[in-house]
C-alpha positions as CSV (number, residue, x, y, z in Angstrom):
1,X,5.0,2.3,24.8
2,X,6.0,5.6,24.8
3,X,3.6,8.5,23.5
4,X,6.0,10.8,21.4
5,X,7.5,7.6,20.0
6,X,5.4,7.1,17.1
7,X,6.0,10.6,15.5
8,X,9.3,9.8,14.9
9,X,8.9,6.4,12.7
10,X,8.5,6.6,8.9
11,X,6.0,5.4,6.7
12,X,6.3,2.1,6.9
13,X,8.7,1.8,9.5
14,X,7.5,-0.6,12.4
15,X,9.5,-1.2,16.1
16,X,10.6,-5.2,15.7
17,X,12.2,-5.0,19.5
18,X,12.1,-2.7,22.4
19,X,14.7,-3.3,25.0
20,X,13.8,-2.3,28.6
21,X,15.9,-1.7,31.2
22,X,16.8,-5.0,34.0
23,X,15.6,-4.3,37.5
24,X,19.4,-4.6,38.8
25,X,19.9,-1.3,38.2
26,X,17.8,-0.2,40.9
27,X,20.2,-2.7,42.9
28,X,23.1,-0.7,44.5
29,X,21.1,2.2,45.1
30,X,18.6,0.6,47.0
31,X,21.5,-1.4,48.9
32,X,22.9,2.2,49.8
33,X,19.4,3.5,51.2
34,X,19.0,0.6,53.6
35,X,22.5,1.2,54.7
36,X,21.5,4.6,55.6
37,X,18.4,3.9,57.0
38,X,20.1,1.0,59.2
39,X,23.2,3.4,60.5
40,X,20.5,5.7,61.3
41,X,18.3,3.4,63.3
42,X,21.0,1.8,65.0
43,X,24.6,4.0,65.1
44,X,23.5,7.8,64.7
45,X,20.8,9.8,63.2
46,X,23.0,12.5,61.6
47,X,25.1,9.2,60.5
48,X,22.1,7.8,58.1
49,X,21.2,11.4,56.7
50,X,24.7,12.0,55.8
51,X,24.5,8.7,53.9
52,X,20.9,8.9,52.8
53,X,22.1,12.3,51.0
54,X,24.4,11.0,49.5
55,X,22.3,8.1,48.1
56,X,19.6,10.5,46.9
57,X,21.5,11.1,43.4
58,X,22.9,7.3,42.4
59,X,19.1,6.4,43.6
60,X,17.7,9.2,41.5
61,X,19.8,8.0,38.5
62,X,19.3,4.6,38.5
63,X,15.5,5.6,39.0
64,X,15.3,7.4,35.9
65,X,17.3,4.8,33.9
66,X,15.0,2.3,34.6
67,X,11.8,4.0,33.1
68,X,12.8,6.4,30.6
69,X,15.6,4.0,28.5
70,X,14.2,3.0,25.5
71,X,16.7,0.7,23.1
72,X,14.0,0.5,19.8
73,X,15.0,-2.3,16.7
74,X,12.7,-0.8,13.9
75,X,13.1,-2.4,10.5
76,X,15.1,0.6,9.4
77,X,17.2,2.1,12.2
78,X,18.0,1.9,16.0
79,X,16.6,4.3,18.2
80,X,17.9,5.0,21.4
81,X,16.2,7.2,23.8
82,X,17.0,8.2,27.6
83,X,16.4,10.9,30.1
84,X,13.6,12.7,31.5
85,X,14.0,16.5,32.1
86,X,16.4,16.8,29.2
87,X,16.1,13.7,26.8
88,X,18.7,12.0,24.4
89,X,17.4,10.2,21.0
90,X,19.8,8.6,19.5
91,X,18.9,7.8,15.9
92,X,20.9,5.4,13.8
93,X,20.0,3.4,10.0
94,X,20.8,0.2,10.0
95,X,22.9,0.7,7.0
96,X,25.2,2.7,9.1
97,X,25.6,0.2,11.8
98,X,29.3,-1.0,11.9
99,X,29.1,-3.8,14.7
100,X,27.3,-4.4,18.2
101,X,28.4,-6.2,21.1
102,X,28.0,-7.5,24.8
103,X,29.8,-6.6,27.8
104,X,27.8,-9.0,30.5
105,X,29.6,-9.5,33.8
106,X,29.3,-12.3,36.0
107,X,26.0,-11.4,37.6
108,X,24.5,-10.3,34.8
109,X,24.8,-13.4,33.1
110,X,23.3,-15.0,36.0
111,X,20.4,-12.3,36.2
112,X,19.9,-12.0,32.2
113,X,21.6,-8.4,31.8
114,X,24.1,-7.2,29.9
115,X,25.5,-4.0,28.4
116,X,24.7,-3.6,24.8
117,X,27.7,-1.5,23.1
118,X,26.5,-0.4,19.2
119,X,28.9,1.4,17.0
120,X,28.0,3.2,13.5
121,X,29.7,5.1,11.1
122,X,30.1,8.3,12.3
123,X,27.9,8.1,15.3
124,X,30.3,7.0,17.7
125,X,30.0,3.9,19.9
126,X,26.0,3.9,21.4
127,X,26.7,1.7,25.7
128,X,23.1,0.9,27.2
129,X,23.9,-0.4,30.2
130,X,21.9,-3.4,32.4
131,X,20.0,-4.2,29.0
132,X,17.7,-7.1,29.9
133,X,18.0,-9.6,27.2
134,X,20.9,-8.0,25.8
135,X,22.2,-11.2,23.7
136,X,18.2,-11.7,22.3
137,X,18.7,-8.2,21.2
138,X,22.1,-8.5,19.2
139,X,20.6,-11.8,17.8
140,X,17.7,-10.0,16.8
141,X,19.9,-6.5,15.2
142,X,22.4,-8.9,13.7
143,X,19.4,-10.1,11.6
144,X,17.9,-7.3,10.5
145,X,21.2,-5.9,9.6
146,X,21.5,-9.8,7.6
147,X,18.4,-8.6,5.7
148,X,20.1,-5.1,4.8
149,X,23.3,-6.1,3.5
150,X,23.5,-6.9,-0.7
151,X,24.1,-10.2,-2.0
Protein backbone atom coordinates (compact mmCIF):
# COMPACT_ATOMS: atom_id res chain seq x y z
CA UNK A 1 0.00 0.00 0.00
CA UNK A 2 0.96 3.26 -0.56
CA UNK A 3 2.89 5.41 2.19
CA UNK A 4 1.24 8.89 2.01
CA UNK A 5 -2.10 7.15 1.62
CA UNK A 6 -3.07 6.83 5.16
CA UNK A 7 -2.83 10.63 5.99
CA UNK A 8 -5.48 11.27 3.88
CA UNK A 9 -8.39 8.87 5.48
CA UNK A 10 -10.55 10.05 8.33
CA UNK A 11 -11.13 8.80 11.66
CA UNK A 12 -12.75 5.99 11.11
CA UNK A 13 -12.52 5.75 7.49
CA UNK A 14 -11.10 2.29 6.37
CA UNK A 15 -10.03 1.34 2.40
CA UNK A 16 -12.80 -1.65 1.55
CA UNK A 17 -11.16 -2.11 -2.16
CA UNK A 18 -8.02 -1.02 -3.89
CA UNK A 19 -8.11 -1.50 -7.58
CA UNK A 20 -4.72 -2.04 -9.38
CA UNK A 21 -3.93 -1.57 -12.61
CA UNK A 22 -4.14 -5.06 -15.34
CA UNK A 23 -0.80 -6.01 -16.78
CA UNK A 24 -2.28 -5.33 -20.50
CA UNK A 25 -1.40 -1.97 -20.26
CA UNK A 26 2.18 -2.70 -20.48
CA UNK A 27 0.90 -4.59 -23.72
CA UNK A 28 1.28 -2.40 -26.84
CA UNK A 29 4.17 -0.72 -25.59
CA UNK A 30 6.10 -3.61 -25.16
CA UNK A 31 4.75 -4.90 -28.70
CA UNK A 32 6.29 -1.53 -30.05
CA UNK A 33 9.88 -2.07 -28.46
CA UNK A 34 10.30 -5.52 -29.90
CA UNK A 35 9.26 -4.06 -33.20
CA UNK A 36 12.10 -1.81 -32.90
CA UNK A 37 14.47 -3.90 -31.58
CA UNK A 38 13.59 -6.55 -34.48
CA UNK A 39 13.82 -3.83 -37.49
CA UNK A 40 16.92 -2.94 -35.93
CA UNK A 41 18.48 -6.44 -35.84
CA UNK A 42 17.27 -7.42 -39.00
CA UNK A 43 16.34 -4.22 -41.64
CA UNK A 44 18.51 -1.10 -40.38
CA UNK A 45 20.01 0.17 -37.23
CA UNK A 46 18.98 3.81 -37.61
CA UNK A 47 15.45 2.01 -38.58
CA UNK A 48 14.90 0.42 -34.87
CA UNK A 49 16.24 3.73 -32.98
CA UNK A 50 13.88 5.78 -34.92
CA UNK A 51 11.17 3.40 -33.69
CA UNK A 52 12.60 2.69 -30.26
CA UNK A 53 12.31 6.64 -29.77
CA UNK A 54 9.39 6.82 -30.45
CA UNK A 55 8.27 3.94 -28.14
CA UNK A 56 10.24 5.49 -25.27
CA UNK A 57 7.04 7.74 -24.32
CA UNK A 58 3.76 5.25 -24.86
CA UNK A 59 6.36 2.77 -22.86
CA UNK A 60 7.08 5.39 -20.31
CA UNK A 61 3.31 5.98 -19.83
CA UNK A 62 1.92 2.86 -19.70
CA UNK A 63 4.97 2.21 -17.19
CA UNK A 64 3.92 4.72 -14.84
CA UNK A 65 0.18 3.80 -15.15
CA UNK A 66 0.79 0.54 -14.00
CA UNK A 67 2.42 1.29 -10.57
CA UNK A 68 1.34 4.59 -9.51
CA UNK A 69 -2.82 4.16 -10.23
CA UNK A 70 -4.53 3.72 -7.27
CA UNK A 71 -8.63 3.38 -7.63
CA UNK A 72 -9.33 3.26 -3.38
CA UNK A 73 -13.30 2.17 -2.11
CA UNK A 74 -13.19 3.53 1.49
CA UNK A 75 -16.41 3.34 3.39
CA UNK A 76 -16.84 7.02 2.85
CA UNK A 77 -15.48 8.16 -0.47
CA UNK A 78 -13.54 7.15 -3.65
CA UNK A 79 -10.06 8.03 -3.99
CA UNK A 80 -8.40 8.12 -7.08
CA UNK A 81 -4.83 8.64 -7.35
CA UNK A 82 -2.29 8.64 -10.41
CA UNK A 83 1.08 9.99 -11.54
CA UNK A 84 4.44 10.10 -10.33
CA UNK A 85 6.44 13.37 -10.80
CA UNK A 86 3.28 15.41 -10.58
CA UNK A 87 0.33 13.38 -8.91
CA UNK A 88 -3.57 13.56 -9.27
CA UNK A 89 -5.86 12.63 -6.14
CA UNK A 90 -9.04 12.50 -7.01
CA UNK A 91 -11.29 12.66 -3.89
CA UNK A 92 -14.95 11.92 -4.13
CA UNK A 93 -17.92 11.07 -0.97
CA UNK A 94 -19.92 8.49 -1.78
CA UNK A 95 -22.89 10.68 -1.19
CA UNK A 96 -21.90 12.59 -4.23
CA UNK A 97 -21.53 9.66 -6.50
CA UNK A 98 -24.11 9.93 -9.31
CA UNK A 99 -23.51 6.48 -11.21
CA UNK A 100 -20.42 4.23 -12.36
CA UNK A 101 -20.02 2.09 -15.24
CA UNK A 102 -17.87 -0.30 -17.46
CA UNK A 103 -16.54 0.16 -20.82
CA UNK A 104 -14.74 -3.51 -21.27
CA UNK A 105 -13.79 -4.34 -24.83
CA UNK A 106 -13.50 -7.59 -26.26
CA UNK A 107 -10.12 -8.52 -24.89
CA UNK A 108 -10.56 -7.24 -21.85
CA UNK A 109 -13.37 -9.29 -21.06
CA UNK A 110 -11.27 -12.22 -22.04
CA UNK A 111 -8.25 -10.88 -19.89
CA UNK A 112 -10.46 -9.49 -16.82
CA UNK A 113 -10.01 -5.60 -17.57
CA UNK A 114 -12.18 -3.06 -18.06
CA UNK A 115 -12.44 0.72 -17.88
CA UNK A 116 -14.16 1.89 -14.86
CA UNK A 117 -15.98 5.35 -15.80
CA UNK A 118 -17.43 7.13 -12.20
CA UNK A 119 -19.41 10.25 -12.38
CA UNK A 120 -20.28 12.61 -9.25
CA UNK A 121 -22.02 15.63 -8.76
CA UNK A 122 -19.90 18.28 -9.71
CA UNK A 123 -16.76 16.38 -10.10
CA UNK A 124 -17.08 15.42 -13.55
CA UNK A 125 -16.94 11.91 -15.00
CA UNK A 126 -13.61 10.04 -13.12
CA UNK A 127 -12.17 6.99 -16.63
CA UNK A 128 -9.49 4.49 -15.07
CA UNK A 129 -8.58 2.70 -17.76
CA UNK A 130 -7.38 -1.27 -17.95
CA UNK A 131 -8.91 -1.60 -14.29
CA UNK A 132 -8.37 -5.29 -13.40
CA UNK A 133 -11.52 -6.51 -11.92
CA UNK A 134 -13.34 -3.68 -12.98
CA UNK A 135 -17.03 -5.35 -12.71
CA UNK A 136 -15.92 -6.77 -8.77
CA UNK A 137 -15.23 -3.12 -8.26
CA UNK A 138 -18.66 -1.62 -9.43
CA UNK A 139 -20.35 -4.54 -7.57
CA UNK A 140 -18.45 -3.67 -4.70
CA UNK A 141 -19.10 0.62 -5.00
CA UNK A 142 -22.67 -0.04 -5.90
CA UNK A 143 -22.99 -1.53 -2.37
CA UNK A 144 -21.49 0.79 -0.41
CA UNK A 145 -23.27 3.44 -2.12
CA UNK A 146 -26.72 0.72 -1.19
CA UNK A 147 -25.61 1.32 2.44
CA UNK A 148 -25.50 5.22 2.00
CA UNK A 149 -28.66 5.93 0.47
CA UNK A 150 -31.98 6.60 3.04
CA UNK A 151 -34.73 4.34 3.39
Amino acid sequence: MIKDFKSLLTEGEEVVLNARIHWFALAFPAVLLCISLLAGVFFHWLVGLIIMFIAIYPAYNAVIHYWMTHLFITNKKIMYRNGFLSRDWVQLRLSRVENAHLEEPIVGRLLGYSTVIISGMGAGRIAVPYVEGGDEYTKLLEKELAKKEPV
